[in-house]
C-alpha positions as YAML, in Angstrom:
chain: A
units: angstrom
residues:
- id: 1
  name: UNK
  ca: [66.41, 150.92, 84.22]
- id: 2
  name: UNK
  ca: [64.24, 153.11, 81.74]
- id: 3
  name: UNK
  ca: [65.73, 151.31, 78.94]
- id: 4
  name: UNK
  ca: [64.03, 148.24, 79.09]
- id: 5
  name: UNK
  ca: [66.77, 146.71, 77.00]
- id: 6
  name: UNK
  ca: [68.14, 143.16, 77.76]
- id: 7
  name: UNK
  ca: [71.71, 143.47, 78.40]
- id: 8
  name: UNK
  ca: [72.51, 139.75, 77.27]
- id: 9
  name: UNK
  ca: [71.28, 140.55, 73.70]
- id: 10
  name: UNK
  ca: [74.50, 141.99, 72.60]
- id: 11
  name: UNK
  ca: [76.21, 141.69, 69.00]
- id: 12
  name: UNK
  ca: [78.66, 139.25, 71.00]
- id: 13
  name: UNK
  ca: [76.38, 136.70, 71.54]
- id: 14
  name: UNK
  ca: [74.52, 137.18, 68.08]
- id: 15
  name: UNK
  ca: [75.37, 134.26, 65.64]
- id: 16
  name: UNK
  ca: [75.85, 135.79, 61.82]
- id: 17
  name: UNK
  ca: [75.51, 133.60, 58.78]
- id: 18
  name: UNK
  ca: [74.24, 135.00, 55.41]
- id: 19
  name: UNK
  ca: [70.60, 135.56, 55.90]
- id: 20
  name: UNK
  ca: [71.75, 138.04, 58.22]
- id: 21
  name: UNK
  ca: [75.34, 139.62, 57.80]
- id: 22
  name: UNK
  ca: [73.68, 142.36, 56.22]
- id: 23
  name: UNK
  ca: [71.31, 143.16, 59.04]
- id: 24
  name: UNK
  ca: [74.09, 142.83, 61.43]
- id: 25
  name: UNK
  ca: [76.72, 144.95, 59.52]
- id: 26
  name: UNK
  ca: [74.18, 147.92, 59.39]
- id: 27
  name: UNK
  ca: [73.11, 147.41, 63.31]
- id: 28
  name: UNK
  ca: [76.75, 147.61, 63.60]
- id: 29
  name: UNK
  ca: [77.42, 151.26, 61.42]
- id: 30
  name: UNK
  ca: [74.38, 152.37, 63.46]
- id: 31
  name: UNK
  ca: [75.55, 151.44, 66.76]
- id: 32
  name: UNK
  ca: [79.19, 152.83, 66.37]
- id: 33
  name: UNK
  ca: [77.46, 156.19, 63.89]
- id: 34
  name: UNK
  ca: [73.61, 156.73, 65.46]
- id: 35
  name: UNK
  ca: [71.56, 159.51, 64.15]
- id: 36
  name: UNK
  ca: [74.26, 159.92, 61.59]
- id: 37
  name: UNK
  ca: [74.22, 157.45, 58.91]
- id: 38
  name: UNK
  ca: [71.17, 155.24, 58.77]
- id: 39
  name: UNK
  ca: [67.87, 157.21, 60.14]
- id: 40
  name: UNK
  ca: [65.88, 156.07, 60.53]
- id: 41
  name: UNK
  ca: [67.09, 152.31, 60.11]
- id: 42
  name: UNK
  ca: [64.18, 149.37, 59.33]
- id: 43
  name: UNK
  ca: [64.38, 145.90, 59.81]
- id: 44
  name: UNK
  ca: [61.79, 143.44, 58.26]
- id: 45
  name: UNK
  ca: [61.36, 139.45, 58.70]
- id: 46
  name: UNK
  ca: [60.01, 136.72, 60.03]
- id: 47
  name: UNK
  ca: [59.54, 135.44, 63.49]
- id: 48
  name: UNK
  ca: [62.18, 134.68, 65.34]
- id: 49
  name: UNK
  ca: [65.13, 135.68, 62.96]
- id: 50
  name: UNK
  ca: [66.80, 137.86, 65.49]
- id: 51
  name: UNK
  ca: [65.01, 141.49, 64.95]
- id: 52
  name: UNK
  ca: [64.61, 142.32, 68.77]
- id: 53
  name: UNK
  ca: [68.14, 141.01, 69.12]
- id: 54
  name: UNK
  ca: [69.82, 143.46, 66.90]
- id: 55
  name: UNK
  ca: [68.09, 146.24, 68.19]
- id: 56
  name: UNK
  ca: [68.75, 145.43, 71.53]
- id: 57
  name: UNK
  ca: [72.74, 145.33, 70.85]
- id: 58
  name: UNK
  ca: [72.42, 148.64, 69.62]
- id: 59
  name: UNK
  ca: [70.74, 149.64, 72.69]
- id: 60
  name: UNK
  ca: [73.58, 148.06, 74.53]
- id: 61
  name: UNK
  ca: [76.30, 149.36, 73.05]
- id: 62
  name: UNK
  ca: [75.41, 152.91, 72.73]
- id: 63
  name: UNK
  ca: [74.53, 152.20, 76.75]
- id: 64
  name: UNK
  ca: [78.26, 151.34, 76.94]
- id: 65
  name: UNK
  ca: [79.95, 154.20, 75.07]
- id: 66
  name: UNK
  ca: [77.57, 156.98, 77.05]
- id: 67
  name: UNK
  ca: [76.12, 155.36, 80.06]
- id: 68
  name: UNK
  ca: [73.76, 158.65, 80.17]
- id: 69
  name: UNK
  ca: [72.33, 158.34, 76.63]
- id: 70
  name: UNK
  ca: [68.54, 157.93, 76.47]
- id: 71
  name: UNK
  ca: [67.84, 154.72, 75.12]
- id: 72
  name: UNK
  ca: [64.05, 152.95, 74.77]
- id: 73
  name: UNK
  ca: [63.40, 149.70, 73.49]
- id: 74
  name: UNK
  ca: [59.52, 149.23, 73.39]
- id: 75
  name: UNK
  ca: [57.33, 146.63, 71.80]
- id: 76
  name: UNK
  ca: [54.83, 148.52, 69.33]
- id: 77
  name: UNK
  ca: [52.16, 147.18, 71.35]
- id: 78
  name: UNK
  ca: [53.06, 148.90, 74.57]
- id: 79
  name: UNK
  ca: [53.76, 152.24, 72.90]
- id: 80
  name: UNK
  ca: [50.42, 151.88, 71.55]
- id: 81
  name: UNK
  ca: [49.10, 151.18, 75.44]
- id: 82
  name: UNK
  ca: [51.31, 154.72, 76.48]
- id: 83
  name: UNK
  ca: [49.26, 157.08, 73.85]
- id: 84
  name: UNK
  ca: [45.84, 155.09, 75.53]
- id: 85
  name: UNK
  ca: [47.37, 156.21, 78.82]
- id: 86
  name: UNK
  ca: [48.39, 159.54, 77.85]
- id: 87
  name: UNK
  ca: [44.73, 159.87, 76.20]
- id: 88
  name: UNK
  ca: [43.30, 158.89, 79.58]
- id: 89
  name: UNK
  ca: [45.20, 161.07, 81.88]
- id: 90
  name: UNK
  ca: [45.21, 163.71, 79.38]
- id: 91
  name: UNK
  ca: [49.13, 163.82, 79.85]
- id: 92
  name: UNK
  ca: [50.20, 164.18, 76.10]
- id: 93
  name: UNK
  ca: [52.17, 166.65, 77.09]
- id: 94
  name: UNK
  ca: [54.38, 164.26, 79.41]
- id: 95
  name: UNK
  ca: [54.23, 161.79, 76.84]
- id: 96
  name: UNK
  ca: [55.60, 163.95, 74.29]
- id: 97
  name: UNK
  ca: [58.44, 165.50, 76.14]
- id: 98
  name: UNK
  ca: [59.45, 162.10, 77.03]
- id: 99
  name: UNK
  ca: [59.63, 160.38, 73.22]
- id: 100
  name: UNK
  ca: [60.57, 163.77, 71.77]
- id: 101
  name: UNK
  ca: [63.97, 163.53, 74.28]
- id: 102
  name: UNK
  ca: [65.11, 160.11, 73.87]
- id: 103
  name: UNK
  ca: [68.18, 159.93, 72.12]
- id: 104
  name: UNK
  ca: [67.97, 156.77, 70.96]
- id: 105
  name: UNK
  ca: [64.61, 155.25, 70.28]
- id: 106
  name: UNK
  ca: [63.94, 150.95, 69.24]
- id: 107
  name: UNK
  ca: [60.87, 150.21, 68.41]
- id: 108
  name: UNK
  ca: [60.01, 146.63, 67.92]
- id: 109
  name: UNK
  ca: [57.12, 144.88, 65.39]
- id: 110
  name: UNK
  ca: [55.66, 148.38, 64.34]
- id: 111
  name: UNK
  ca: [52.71, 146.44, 62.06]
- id: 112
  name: UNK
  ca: [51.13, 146.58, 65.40]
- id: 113
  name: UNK
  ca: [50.34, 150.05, 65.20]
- id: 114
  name: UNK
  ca: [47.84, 149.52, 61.74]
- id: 115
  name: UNK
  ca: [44.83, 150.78, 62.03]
- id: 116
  name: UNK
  ca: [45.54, 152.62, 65.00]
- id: 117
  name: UNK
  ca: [45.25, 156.64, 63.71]
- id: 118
  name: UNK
  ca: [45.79, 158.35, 66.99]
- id: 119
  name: UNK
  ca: [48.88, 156.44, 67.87]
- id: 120
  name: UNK
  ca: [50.29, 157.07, 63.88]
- id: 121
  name: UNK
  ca: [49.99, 160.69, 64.86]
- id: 122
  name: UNK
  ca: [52.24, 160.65, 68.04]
- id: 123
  name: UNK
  ca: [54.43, 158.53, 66.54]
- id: 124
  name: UNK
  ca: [55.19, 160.34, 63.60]
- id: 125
  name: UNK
  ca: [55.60, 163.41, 65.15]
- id: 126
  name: UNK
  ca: [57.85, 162.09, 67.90]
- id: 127
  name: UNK
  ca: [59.56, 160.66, 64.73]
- id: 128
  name: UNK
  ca: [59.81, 164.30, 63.20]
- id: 129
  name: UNK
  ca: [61.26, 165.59, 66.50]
- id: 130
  name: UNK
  ca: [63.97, 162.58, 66.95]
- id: 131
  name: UNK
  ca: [65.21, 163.18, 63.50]
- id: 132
  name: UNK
  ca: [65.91, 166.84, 63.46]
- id: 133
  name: UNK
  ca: [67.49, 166.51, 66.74]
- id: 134
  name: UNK
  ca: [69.86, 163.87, 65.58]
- id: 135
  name: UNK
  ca: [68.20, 160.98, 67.92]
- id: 136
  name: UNK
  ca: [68.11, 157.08, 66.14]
- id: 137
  name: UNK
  ca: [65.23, 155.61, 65.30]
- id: 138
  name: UNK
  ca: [65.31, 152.11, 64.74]
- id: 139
  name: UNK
  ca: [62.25, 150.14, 63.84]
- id: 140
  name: UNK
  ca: [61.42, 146.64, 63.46]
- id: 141
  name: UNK
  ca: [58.61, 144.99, 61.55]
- id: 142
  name: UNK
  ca: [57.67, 141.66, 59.51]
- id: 143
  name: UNK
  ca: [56.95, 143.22, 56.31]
- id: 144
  name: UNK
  ca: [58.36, 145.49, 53.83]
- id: 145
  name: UNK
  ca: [57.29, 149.41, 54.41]
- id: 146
  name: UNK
  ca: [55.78, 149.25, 51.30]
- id: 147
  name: UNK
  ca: [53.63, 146.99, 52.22]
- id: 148
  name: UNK
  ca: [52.30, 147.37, 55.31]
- id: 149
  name: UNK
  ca: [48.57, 147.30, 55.57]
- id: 150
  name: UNK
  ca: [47.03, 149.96, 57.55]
- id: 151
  name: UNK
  ca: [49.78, 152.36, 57.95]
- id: 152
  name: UNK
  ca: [49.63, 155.55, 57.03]
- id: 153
  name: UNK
  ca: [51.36, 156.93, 53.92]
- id: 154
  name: UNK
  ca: [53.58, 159.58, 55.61]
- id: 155
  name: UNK
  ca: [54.84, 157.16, 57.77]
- id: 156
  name: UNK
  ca: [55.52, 154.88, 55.22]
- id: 157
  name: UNK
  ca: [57.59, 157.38, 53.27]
- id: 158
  name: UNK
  ca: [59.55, 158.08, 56.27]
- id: 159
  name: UNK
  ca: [60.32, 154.84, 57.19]
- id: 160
  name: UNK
  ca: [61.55, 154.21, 53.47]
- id: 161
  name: UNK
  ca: [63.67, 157.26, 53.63]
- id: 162
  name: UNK
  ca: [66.61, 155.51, 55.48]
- id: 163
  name: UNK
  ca: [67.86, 152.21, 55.16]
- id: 164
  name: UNK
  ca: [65.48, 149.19, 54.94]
- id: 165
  name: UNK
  ca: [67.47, 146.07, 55.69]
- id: 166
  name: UNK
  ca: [65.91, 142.43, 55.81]
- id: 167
  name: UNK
  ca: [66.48, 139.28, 58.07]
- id: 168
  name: UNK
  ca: [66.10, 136.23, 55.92]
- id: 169
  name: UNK
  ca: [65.51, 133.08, 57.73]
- id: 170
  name: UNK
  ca: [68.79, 131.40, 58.35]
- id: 171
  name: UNK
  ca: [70.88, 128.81, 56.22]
- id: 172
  name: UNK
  ca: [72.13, 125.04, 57.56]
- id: 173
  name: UNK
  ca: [75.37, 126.04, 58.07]
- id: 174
  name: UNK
  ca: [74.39, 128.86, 60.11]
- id: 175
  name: UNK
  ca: [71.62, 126.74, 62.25]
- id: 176
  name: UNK
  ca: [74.45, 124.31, 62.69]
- id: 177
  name: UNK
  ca: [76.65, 127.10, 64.36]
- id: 178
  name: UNK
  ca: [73.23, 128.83, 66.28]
- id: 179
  name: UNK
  ca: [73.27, 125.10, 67.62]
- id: 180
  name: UNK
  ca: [76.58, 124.94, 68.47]
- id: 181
  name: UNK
  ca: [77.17, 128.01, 70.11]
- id: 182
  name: UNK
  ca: [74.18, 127.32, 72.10]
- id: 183
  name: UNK
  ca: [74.80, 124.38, 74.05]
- id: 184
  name: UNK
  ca: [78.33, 125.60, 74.68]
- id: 185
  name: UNK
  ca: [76.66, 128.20, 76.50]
- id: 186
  name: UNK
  ca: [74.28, 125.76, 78.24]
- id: 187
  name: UNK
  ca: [77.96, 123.95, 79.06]
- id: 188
  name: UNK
  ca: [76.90, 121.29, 77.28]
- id: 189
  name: UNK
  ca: [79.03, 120.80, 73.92]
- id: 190
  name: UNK
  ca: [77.31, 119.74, 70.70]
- id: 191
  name: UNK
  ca: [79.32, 118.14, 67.79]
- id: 192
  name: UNK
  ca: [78.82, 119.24, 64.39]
- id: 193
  name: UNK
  ca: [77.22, 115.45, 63.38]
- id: 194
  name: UNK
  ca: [73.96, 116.34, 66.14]
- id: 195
  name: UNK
  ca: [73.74, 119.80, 64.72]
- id: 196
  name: UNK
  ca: [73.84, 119.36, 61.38]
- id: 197
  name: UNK
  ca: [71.07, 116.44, 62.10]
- id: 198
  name: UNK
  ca: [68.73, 118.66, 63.97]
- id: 199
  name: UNK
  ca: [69.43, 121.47, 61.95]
- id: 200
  name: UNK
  ca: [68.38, 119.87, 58.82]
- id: 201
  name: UNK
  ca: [65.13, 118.45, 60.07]
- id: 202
  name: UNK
  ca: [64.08, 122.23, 61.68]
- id: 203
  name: UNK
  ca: [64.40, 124.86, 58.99]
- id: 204
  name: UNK
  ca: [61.95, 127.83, 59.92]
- id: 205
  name: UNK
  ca: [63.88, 129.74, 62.18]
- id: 206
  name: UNK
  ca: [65.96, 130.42, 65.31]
- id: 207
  name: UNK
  ca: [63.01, 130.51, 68.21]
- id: 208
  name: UNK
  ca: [61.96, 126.46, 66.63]
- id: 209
  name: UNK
  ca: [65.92, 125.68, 66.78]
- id: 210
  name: UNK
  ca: [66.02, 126.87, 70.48]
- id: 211
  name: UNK
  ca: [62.94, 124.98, 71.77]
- id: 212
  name: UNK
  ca: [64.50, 121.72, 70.26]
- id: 213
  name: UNK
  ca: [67.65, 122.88, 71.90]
- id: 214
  name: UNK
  ca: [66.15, 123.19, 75.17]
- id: 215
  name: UNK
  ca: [64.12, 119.67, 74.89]
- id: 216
  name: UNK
  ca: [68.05, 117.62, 73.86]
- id: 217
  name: UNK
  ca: [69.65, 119.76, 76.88]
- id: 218
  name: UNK
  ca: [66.43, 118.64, 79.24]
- id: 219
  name: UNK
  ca: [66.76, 115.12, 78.39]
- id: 220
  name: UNK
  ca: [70.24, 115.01, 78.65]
- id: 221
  name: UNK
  ca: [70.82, 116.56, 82.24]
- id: 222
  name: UNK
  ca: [68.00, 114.40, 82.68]
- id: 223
  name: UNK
  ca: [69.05, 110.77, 81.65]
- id: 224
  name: UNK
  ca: [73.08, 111.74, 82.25]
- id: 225
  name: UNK
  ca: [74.10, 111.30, 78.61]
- id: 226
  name: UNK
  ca: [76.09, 112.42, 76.28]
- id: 227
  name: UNK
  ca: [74.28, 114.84, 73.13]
- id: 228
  name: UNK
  ca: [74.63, 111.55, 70.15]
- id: 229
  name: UNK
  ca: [72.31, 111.98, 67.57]
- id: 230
  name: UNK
  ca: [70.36, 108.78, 68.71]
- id: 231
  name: UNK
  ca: [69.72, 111.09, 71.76]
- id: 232
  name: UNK
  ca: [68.69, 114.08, 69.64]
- id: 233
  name: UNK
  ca: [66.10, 111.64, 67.94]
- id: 234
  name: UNK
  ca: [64.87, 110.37, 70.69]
- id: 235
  name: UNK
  ca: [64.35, 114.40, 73.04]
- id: 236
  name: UNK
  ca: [63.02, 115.52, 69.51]
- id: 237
  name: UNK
  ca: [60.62, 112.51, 68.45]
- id: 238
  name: UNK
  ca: [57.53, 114.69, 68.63]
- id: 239
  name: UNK
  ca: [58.58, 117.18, 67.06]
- id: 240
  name: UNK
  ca: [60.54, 115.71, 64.55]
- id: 241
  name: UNK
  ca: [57.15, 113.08, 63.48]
- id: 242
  name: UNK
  ca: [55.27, 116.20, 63.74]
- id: 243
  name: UNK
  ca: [58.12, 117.77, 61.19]
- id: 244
  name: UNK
  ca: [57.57, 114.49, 58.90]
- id: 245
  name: UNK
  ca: [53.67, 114.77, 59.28]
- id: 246
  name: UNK
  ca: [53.29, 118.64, 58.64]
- id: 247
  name: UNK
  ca: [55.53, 120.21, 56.18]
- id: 248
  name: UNK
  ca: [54.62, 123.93, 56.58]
- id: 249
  name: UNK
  ca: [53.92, 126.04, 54.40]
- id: 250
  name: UNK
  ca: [56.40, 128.77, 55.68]
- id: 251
  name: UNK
  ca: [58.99, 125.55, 54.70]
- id: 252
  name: UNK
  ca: [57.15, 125.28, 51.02]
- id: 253
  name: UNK
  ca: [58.07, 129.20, 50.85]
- id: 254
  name: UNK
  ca: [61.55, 129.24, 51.80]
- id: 255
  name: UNK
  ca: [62.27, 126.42, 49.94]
- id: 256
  name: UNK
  ca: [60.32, 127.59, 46.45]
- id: 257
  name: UNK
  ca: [62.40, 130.99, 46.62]
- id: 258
  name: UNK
  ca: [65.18, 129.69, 47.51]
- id: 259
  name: UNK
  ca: [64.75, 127.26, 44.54]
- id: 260
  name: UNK
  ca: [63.82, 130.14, 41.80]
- id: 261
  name: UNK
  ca: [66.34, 132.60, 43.71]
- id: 262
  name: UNK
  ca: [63.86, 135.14, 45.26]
- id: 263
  name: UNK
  ca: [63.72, 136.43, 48.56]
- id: 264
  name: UNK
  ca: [61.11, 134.49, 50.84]
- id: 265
  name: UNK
  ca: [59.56, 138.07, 51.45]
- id: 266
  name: UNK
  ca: [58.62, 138.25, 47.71]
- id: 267
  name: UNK
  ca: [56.01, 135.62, 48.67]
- id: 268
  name: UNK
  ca: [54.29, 137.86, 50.82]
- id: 269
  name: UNK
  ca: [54.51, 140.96, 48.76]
- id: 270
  name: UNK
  ca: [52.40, 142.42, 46.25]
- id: 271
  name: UNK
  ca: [54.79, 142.28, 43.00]
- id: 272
  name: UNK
  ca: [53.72, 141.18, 40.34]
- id: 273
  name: UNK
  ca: [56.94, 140.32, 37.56]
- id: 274
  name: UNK
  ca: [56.31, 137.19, 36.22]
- id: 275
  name: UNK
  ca: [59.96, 135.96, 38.02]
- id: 276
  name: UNK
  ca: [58.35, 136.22, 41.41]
- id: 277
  name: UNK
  ca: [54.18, 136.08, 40.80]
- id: 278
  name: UNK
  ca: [54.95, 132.38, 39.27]
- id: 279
  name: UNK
  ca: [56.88, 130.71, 41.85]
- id: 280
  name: UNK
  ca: [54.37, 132.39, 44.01]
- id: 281
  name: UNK
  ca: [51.73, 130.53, 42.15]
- id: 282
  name: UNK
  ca: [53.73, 127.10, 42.49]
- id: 283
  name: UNK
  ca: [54.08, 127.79, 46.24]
- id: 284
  name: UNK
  ca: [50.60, 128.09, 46.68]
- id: 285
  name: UNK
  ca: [49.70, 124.95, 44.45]
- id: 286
  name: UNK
  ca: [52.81, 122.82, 46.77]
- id: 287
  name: UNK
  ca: [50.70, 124.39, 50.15]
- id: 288
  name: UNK
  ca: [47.72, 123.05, 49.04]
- id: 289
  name: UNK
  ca: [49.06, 119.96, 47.88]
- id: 290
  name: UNK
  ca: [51.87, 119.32, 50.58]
- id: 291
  name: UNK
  ca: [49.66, 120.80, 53.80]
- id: 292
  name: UNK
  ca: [46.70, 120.39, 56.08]
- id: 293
  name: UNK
  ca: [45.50, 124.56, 55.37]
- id: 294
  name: UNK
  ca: [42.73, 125.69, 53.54]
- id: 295
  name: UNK
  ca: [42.43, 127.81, 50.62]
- id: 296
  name: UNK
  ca: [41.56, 130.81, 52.84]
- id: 297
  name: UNK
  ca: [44.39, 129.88, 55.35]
- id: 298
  name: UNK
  ca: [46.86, 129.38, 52.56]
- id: 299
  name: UNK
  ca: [45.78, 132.90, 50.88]
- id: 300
  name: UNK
  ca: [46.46, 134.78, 54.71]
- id: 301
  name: UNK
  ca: [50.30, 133.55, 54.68]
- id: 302
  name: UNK
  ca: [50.93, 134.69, 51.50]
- id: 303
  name: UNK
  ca: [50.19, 138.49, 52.64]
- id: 304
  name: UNK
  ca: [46.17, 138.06, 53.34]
- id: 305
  name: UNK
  ca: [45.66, 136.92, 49.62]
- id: 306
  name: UNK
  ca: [41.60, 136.36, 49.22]
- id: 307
  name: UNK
  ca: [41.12, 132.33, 48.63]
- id: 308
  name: UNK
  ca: [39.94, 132.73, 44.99]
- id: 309
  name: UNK
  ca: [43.77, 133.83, 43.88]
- id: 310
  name: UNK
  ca: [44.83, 130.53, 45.72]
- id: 311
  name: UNK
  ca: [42.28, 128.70, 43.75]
- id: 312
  name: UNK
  ca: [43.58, 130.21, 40.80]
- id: 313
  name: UNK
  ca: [46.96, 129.13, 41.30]
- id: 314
  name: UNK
  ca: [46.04, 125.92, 42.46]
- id: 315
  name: UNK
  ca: [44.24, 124.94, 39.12]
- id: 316
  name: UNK
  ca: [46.33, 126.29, 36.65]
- id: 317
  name: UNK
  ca: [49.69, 125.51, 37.98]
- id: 318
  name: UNK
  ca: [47.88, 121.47, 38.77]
- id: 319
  name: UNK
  ca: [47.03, 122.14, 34.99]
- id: 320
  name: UNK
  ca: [50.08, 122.66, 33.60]
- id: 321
  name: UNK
  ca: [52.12, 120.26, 35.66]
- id: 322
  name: UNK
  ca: [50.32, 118.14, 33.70]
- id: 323
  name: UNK
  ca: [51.53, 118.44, 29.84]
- id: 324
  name: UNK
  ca: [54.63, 120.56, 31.72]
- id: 325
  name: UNK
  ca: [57.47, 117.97, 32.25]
- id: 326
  name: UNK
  ca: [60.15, 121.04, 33.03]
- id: 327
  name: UNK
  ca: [57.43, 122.29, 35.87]
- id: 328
  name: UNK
  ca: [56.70, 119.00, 37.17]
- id: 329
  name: UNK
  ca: [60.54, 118.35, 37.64]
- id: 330
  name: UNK
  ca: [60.79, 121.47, 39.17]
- id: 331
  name: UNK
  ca: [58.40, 120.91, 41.51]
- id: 332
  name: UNK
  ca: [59.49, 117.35, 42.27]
- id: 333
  name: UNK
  ca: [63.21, 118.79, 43.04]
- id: 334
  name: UNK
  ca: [61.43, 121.41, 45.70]
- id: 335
  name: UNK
  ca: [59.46, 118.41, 47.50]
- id: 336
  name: UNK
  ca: [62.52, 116.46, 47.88]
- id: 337
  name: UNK
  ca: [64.15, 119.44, 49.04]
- id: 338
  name: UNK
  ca: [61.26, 119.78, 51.75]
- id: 339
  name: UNK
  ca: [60.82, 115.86, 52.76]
- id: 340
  name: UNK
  ca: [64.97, 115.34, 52.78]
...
């Protein structure tokens, strides 16, 4: 199979909630309408949010509608190793009549590519070549276009001429029914009470939610007992101390835009309105106050921001809080929020 796609990631067994209806209703346009609608189509967020899965279903279900289409899912990283081999074997030729056919092409955590010149080249112009003949591109990334580092402008504008779409890290409601739908799978059931417990103590995202899901089902088959949410405490005691220790500051993020209404991507980005640079700030001053990082730790995770702008925020947000008794509430709120 050429297409190195994963037939069980299908739109089927993809659980939707709002952080990513959006993503899924576009996948789904694209899937039923490629190289029509949407081209090329870009999907940005975090870890674990279900970016390879959506493009993958895609994949799958154009496979199913014409079993001869040309479909390639590749990982940035490996299309980056095919233009080293191409370079080597001095087979560009090869390597262009193969990208410059496919008729659908997925291409998975593209910031891998910055830096890499060479690589930008062949891509775009395999890009060029899908688009006028019609072929989907699909692309996948944990930033914004806009602000990718190290990525050429052309590419950039391309990418931003179709539709951007982002993956927001998922709600409770929809970790409870990830959960869920999980351990049915697993044939072990799951009532709402356990999921809703182990969804509320593991926030970041759906990767976290399946290792915890895998240590309850272990333990379980294990001891011979049913999924209570003694049980769930007991599988999940390491991580959930760890969880109590450590708040992270990817937690601090979600929860301070979630709290001022931004997205959590505005924490990484380089805006500056005053709406989204000053809960910025107050995430920063939380990370520093709430975590184990370092200024120049802290500064990388909110898009490789040097130290000195976390020291900044640090100090005069730690000053205000001070004759600030809105701000201090406000922050107060957003800790409980992160320690309930």
């Amino acid at each position: 199979d050429h297409s190195k796609l994963n037939p069980n990631l299908t739109f089927e067994t993809f659980v939707t909630g709002k952080a990513n209806q959006l993503a899924r209703a576009a996948s789904i346009q694209v899937a039923h309408n490629p190289g029509t609608s949407y081209n090329p189509m870009f999907l940005y967020g975090g870890v674990g949010l279900g970016k390879t899965h959506l493009i993958h279903a895609i994949g799958n279900h154009l496979l199913k509608e014409k079993p001869g289409a040309r479909i390639r899912y590749i990982h940035a990283e490996q299309y980056v190793s095919d233009v080293v081999r191409a370079y080597q074997q001095k087979a560009f030729d090869r390597f262009k009549r193969y990208y410059h056919s496919l008729d659908l092409l997925l291409i998975d955590d593209i910031q891998f590519f910055s830096g890499k010149s060479r690589t930008q080249e062949e891509f775009f112009y395999a890009f060029e070549a899908l688009l006028s003949n019609k072929a989907q591109v699909i692309i996948t990334s944990d930033t914004y276009p806009k602000e990718m580092a190290g990525i050429d402008d052309r590419l950039i504008s391309r990418f931003d001429s179709g539709l951007t779409v982002a993956i927001e890290p998922p709600e409770l409601e929809m970790r409870v029914a990830i959960l869920m739908k999980k351990a049915l799978s697993e044939g072990i059931p799951m009532s709402e009470d356990v999921a809703f417990f182990v969804a509320k103590h593991l926030r970041s995202n759906v990767r976290e939610l399946e290792g915890a899901l895998r240590k309850i089902l272990a333990f379980v088959r294990f001891h011979g007992k049913e999924v209570t949410i003694d049980v769930a405490r007991t599988a999940l005691k390491d991580l959930l101390s760890i969880q109590n220790r450590q708040i992270s500051v990817e937690n601090i993020q979600k929860a301070v835009a979630d709290f001022y209404s931004i997205k959590v991507a505005d924490m990484y980005s380089k805006k500056r309105p005053a709406n989204i640079a000053r809960p910025r700030q107050i995430a920063m001053f939380m990370a520093k106050e709430l975590t184990q990082k370092s200024l120049p730790e802290i500064g990388e995770l909110f898009g490789g921001r040097d130290h000195t702008t976390v020291l900044h925020a640090v100090r005069k947000i730690g000053e205000e809080r001070t004759h600030d008794g809105q701000l201090n509430h406000e922050i107060h709120v957003i800790e409980q929020t992160l320690k309930s």
